[in-house]
N, CA, C and O atoms as a GROMACS GRO file, in nm:
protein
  396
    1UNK      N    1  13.311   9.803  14.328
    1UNK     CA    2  13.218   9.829  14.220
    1UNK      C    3  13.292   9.861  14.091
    1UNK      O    4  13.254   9.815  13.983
    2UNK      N    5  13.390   9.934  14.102
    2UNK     CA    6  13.473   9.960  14.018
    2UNK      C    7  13.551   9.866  13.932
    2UNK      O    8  13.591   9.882  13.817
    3UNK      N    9  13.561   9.776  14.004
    3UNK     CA   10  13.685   9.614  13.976
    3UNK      C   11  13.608   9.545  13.903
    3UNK      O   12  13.659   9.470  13.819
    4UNK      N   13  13.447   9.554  13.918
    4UNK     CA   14  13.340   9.510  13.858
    4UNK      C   15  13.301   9.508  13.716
    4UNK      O   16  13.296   9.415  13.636
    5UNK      N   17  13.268   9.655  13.703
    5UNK     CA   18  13.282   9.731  13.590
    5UNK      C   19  13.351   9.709  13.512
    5UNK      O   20  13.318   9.687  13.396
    6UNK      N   21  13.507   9.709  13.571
    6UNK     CA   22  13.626   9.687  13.456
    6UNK      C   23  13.642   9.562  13.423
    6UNK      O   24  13.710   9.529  13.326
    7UNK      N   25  13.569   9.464  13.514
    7UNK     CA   26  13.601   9.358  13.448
    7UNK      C   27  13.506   9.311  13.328
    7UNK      O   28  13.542   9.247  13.229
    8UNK      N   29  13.370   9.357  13.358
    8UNK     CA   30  13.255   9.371  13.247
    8UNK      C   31  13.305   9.376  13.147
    8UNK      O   32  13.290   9.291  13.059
    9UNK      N   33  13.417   9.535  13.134
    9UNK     CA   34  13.442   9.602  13.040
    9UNK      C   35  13.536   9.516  12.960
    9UNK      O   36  13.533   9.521  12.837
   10UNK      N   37  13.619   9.437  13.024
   10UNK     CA   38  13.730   9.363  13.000
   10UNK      C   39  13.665   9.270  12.879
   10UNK      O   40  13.703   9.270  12.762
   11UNK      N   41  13.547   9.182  12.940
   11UNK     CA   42  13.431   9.108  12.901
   11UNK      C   43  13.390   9.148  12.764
   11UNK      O   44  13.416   9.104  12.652
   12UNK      N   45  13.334   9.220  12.797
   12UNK     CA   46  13.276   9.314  12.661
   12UNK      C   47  13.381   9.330  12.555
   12UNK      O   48  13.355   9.310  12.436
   13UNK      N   49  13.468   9.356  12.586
   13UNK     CA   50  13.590   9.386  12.477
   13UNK      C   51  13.634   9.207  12.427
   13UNK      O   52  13.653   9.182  12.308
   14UNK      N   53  13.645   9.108  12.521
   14UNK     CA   54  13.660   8.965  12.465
   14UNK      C   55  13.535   8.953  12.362
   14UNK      O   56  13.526   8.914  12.245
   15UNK      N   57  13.459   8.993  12.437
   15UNK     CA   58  13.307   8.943  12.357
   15UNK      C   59  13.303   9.002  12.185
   15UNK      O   60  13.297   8.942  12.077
   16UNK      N   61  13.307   9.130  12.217
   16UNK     CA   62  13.342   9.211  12.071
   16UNK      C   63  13.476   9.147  11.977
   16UNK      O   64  13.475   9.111  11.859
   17UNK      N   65  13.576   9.146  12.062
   17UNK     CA   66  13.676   9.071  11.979
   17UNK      C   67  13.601   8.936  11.890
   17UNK      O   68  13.561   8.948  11.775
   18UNK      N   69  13.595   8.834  11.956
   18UNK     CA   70  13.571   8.691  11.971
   18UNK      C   71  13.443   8.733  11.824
   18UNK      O   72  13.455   8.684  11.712
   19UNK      N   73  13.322   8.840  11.867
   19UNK     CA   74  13.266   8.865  11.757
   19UNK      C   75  13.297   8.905  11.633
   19UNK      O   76  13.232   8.844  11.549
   20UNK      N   77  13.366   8.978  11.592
   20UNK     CA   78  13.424   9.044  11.484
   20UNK      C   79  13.498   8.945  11.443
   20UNK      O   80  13.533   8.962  11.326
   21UNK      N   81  13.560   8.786  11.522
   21UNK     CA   82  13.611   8.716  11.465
   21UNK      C   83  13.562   8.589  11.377
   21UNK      O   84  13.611   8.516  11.291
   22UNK      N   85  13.403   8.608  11.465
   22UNK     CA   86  13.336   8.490  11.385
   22UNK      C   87  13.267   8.569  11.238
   22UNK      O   88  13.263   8.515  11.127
   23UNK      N   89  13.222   8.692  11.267
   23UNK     CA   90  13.183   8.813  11.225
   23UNK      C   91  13.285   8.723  11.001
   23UNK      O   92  13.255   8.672  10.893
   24UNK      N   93  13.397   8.771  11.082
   24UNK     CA   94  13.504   8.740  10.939
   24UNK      C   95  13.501   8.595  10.901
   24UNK      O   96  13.471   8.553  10.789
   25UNK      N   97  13.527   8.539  10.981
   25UNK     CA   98  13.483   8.372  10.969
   25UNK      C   99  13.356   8.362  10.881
   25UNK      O  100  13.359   8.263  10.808
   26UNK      N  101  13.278   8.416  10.873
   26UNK     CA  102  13.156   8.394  10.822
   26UNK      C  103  13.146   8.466  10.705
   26UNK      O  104  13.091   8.405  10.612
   27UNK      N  105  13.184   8.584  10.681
   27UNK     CA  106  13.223   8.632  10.578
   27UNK      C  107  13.308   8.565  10.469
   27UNK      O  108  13.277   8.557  10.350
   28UNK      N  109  13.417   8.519  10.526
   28UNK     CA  110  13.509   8.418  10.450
   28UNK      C  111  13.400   8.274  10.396
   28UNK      O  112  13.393   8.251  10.275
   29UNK      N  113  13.336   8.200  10.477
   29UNK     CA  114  13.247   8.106  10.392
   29UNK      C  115  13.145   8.147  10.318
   29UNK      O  116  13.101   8.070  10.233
   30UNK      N  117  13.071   8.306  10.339
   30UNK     CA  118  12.984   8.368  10.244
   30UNK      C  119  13.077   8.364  10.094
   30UNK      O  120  13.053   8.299   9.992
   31UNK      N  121  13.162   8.435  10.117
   31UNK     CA  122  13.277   8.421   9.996
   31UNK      C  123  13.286   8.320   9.894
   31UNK      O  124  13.271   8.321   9.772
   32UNK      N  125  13.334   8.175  10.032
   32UNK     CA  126  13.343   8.044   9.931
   32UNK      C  127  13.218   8.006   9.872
   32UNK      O  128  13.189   7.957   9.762
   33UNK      N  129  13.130   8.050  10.003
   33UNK     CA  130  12.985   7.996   9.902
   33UNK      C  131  12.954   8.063   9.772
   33UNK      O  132  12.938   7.986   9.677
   34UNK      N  133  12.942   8.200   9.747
   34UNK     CA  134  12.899   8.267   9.609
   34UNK      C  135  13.035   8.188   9.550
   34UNK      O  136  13.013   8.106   9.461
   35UNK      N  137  13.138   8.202   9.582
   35UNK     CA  138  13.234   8.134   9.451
   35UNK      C  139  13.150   7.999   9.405
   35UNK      O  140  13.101   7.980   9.294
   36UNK      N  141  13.146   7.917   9.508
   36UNK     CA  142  13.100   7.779   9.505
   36UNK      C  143  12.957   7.808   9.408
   36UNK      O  144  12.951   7.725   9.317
   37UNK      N  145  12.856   7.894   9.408
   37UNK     CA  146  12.745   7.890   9.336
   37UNK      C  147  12.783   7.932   9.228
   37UNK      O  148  12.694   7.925   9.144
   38UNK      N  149  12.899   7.984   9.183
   38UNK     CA  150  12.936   8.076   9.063
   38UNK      C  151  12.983   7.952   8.996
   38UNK      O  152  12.949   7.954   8.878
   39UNK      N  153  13.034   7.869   9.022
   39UNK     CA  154  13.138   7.784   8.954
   39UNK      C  155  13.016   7.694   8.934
   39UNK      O  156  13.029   7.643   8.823
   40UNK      N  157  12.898   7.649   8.995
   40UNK     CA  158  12.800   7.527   8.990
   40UNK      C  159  12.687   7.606   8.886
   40UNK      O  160  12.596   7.546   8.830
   41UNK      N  161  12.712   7.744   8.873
   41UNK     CA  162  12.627   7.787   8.766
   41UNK      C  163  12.706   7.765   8.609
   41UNK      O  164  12.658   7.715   8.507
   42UNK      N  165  12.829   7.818   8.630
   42UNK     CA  166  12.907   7.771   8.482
   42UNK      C  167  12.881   7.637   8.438
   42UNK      O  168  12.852   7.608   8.322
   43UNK      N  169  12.895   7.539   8.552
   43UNK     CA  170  12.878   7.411   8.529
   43UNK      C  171  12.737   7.389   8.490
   43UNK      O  172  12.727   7.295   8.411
   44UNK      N  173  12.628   7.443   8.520
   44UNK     CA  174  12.454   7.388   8.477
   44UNK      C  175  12.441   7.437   8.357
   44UNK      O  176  12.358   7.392   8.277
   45UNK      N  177  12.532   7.550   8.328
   45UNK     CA  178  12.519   7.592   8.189
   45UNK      C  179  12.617   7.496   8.075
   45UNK      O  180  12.602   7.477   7.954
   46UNK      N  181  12.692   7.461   8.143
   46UNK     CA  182  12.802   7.385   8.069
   46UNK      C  183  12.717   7.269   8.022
   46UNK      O  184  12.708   7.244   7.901
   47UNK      N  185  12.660   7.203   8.104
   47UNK     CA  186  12.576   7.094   8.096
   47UNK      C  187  12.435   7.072   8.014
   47UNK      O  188  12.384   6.977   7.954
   48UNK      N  189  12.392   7.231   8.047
   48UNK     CA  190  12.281   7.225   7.991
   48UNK      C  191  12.311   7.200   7.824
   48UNK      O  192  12.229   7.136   7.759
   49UNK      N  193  12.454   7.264   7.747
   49UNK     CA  194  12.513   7.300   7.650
   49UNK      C  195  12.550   7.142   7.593
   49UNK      O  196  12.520   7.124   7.475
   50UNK      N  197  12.594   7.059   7.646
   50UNK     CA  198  12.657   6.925   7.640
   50UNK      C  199  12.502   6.910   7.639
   50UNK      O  200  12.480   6.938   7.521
   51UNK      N  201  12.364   6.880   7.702
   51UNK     CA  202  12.311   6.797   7.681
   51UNK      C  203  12.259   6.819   7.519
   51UNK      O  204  12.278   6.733   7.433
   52UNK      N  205  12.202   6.929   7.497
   52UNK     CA  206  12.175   7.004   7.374
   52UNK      C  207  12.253   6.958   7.280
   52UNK      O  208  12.189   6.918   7.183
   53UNK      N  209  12.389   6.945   7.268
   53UNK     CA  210  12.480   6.880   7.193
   53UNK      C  211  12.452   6.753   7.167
   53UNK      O  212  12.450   6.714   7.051
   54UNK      N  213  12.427   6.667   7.275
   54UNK     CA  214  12.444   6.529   7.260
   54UNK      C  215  12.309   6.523   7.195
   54UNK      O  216  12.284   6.434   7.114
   55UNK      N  217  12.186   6.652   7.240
   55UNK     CA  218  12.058   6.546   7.128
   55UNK      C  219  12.096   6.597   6.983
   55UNK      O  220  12.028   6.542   6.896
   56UNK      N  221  12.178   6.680   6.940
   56UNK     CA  222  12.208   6.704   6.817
   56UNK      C  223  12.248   6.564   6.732
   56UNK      O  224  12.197   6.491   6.647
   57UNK      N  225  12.390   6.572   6.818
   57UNK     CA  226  12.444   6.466   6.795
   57UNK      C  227  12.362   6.347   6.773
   57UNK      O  228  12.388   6.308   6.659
   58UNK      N  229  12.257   6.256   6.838
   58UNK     CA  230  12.222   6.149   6.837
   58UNK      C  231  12.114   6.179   6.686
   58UNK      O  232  12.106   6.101   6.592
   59UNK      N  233  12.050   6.293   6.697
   59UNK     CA  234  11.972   6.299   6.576
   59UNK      C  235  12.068   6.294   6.455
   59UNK      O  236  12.019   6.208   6.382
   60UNK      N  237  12.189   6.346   6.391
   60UNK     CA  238  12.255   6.321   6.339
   60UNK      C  239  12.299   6.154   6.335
   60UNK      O  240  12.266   6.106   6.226
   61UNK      N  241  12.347   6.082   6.399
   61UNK     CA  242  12.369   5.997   6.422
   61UNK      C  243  12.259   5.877   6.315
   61UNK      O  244  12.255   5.807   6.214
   62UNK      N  245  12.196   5.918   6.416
   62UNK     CA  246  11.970   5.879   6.322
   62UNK      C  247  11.982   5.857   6.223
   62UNK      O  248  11.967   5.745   6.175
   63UNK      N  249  12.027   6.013   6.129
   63UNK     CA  250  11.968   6.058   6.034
   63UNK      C  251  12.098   5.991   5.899
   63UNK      O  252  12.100   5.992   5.776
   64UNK      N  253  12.181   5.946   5.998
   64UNK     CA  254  12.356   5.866   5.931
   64UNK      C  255  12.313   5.723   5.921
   64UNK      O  256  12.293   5.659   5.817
   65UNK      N  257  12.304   5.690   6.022
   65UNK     CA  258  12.214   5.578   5.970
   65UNK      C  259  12.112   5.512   5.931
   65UNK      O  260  12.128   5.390   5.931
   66UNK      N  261  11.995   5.558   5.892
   66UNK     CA  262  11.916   5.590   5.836
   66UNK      C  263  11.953   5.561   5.695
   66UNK      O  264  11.906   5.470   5.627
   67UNK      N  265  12.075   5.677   5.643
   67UNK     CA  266  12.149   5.684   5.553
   67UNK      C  267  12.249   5.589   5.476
   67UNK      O  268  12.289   5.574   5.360
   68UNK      N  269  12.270   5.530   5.607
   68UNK     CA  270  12.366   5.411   5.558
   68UNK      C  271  12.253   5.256   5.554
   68UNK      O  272  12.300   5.149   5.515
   69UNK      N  273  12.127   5.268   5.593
   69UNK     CA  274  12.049   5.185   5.551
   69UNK      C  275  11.996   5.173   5.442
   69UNK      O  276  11.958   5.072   5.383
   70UNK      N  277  11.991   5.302   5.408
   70UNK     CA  278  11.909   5.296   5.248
   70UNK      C  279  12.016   5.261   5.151
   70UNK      O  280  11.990   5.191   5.053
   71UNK      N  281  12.163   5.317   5.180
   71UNK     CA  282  12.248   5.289   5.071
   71UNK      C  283  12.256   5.144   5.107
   71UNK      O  284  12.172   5.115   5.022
   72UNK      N  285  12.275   5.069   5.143
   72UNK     CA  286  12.243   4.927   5.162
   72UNK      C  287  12.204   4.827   5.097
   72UNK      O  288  12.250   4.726   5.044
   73UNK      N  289  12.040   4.916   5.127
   73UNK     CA  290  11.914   4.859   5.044
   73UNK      C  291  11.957   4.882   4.864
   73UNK      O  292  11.951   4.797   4.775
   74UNK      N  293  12.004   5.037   4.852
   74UNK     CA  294  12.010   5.025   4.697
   74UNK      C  295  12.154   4.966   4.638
   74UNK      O  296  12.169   4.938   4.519
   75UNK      N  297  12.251   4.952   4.735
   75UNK     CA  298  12.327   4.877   4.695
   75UNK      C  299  12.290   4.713   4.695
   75UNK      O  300  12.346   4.628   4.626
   76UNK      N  301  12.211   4.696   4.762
   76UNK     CA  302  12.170   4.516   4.727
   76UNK      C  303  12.076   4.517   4.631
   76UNK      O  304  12.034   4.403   4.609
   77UNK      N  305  12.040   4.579   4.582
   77UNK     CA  306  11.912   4.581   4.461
   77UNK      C  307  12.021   4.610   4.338
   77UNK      O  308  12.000   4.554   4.230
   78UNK      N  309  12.147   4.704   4.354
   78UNK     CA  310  12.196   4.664   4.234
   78UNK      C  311  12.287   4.573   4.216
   78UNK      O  312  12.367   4.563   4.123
   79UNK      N  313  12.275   4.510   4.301
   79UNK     CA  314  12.406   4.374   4.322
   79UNK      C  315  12.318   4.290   4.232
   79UNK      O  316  12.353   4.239   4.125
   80UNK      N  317  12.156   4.279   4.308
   80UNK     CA  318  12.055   4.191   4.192
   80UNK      C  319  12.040   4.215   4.078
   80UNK      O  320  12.041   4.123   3.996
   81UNK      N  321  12.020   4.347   4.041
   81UNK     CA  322  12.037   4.394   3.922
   81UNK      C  323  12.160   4.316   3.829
   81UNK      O  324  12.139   4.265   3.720
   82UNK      N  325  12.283   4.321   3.894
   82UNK     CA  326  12.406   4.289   3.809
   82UNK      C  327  12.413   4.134   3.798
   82UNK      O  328  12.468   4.067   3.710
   83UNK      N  329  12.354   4.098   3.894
   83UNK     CA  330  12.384   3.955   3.915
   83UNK      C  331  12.232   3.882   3.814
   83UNK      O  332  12.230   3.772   3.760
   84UNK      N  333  12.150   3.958   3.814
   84UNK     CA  334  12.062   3.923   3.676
   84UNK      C  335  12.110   3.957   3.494
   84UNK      O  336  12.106   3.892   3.390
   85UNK      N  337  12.150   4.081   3.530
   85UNK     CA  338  12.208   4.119   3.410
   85UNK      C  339  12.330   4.013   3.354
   85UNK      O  340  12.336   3.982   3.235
   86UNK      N  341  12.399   3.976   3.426
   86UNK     CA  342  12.483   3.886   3.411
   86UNK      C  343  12.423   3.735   3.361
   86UNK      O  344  12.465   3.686   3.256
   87UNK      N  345  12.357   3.690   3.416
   87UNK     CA  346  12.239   3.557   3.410
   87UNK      C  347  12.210   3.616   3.260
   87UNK      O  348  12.266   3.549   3.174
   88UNK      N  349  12.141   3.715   3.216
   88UNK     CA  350  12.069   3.726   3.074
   88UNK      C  351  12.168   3.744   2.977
   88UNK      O  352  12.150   3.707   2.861
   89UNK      N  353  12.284   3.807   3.020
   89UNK     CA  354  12.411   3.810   2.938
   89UNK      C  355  12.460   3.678   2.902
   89UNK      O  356  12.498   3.654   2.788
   90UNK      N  357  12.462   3.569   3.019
   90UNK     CA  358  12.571   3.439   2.938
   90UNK      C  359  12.427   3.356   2.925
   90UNK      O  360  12.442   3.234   2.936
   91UNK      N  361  12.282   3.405   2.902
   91UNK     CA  362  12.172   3.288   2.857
   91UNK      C  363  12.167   3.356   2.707
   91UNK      O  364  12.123   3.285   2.617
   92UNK      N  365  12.198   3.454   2.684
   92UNK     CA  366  12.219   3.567   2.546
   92UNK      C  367  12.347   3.493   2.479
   92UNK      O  368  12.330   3.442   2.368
   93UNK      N  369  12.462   3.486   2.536
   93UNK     CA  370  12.573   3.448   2.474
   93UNK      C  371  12.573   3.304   2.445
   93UNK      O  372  12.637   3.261   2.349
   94UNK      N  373  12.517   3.238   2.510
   94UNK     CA  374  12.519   3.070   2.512
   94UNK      C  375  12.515   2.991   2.409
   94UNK      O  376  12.590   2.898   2.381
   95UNK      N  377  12.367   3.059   2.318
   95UNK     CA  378  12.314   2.974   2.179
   95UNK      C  379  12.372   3.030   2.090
   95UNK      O  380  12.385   2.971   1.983
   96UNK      N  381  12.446   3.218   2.115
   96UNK     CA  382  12.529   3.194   1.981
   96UNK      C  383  12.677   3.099   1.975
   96UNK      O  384  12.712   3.048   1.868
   97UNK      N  385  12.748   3.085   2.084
   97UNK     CA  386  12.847   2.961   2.082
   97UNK      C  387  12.785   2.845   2.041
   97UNK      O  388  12.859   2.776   1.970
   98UNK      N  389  12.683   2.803   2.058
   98UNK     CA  390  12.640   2.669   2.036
   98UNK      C  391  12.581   2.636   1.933
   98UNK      O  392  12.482   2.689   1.882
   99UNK      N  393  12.673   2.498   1.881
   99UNK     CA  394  12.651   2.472   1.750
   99UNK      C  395  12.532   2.413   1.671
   99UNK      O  396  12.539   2.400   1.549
   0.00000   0.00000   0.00000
């Protein structure tokens, strides 16, 4: 009865060991996991920050070209401008050369 007991006891003490070992084992991936959620939170914030940026950016972008359309437009209106002014300048100069 005795041999019994002790071997229980023997038992019990593997069992407790073997526990306290998964016990830490598990502790150790609780660990990696909060790291792992810590680092995927910097990152959603990182991201969230980059996306915010990029609609800045694209509205800028918009608002540049946009900008570079209109200068365009008023640069081809004074190209016409010059290129008429020019036309009334040598139809102005013409008849006083001519004899």
């Amino acid at each position: 009865h005795e041999q019994l007991l002790k071997m229980m006891e023997e038992r019990m003490m593997d069992v407790e060991q073997k526990l306290r070992l998964v016990k830490r084992l598990l502790q150790d991936k609780v660990n990696q996991l909060k790291e792992q959620l810590s680092k995927n939170t910097r990152a959603d914030v990182m991201v969230k920050d980059l996306y915010v940026e990029n609609a800045q950016l694209l509205k800028a972008l918009e608002v540049t070209e946009q900008r570079q359309k209109t200068a365009e437009r008023k640069n081809y209106l004074l190209e016409e401008k010059i290129a008429n002014l020019n036309r009334i300048v040598k139809n102005l100069a013409s008849p006083s050369f001519s004899p």
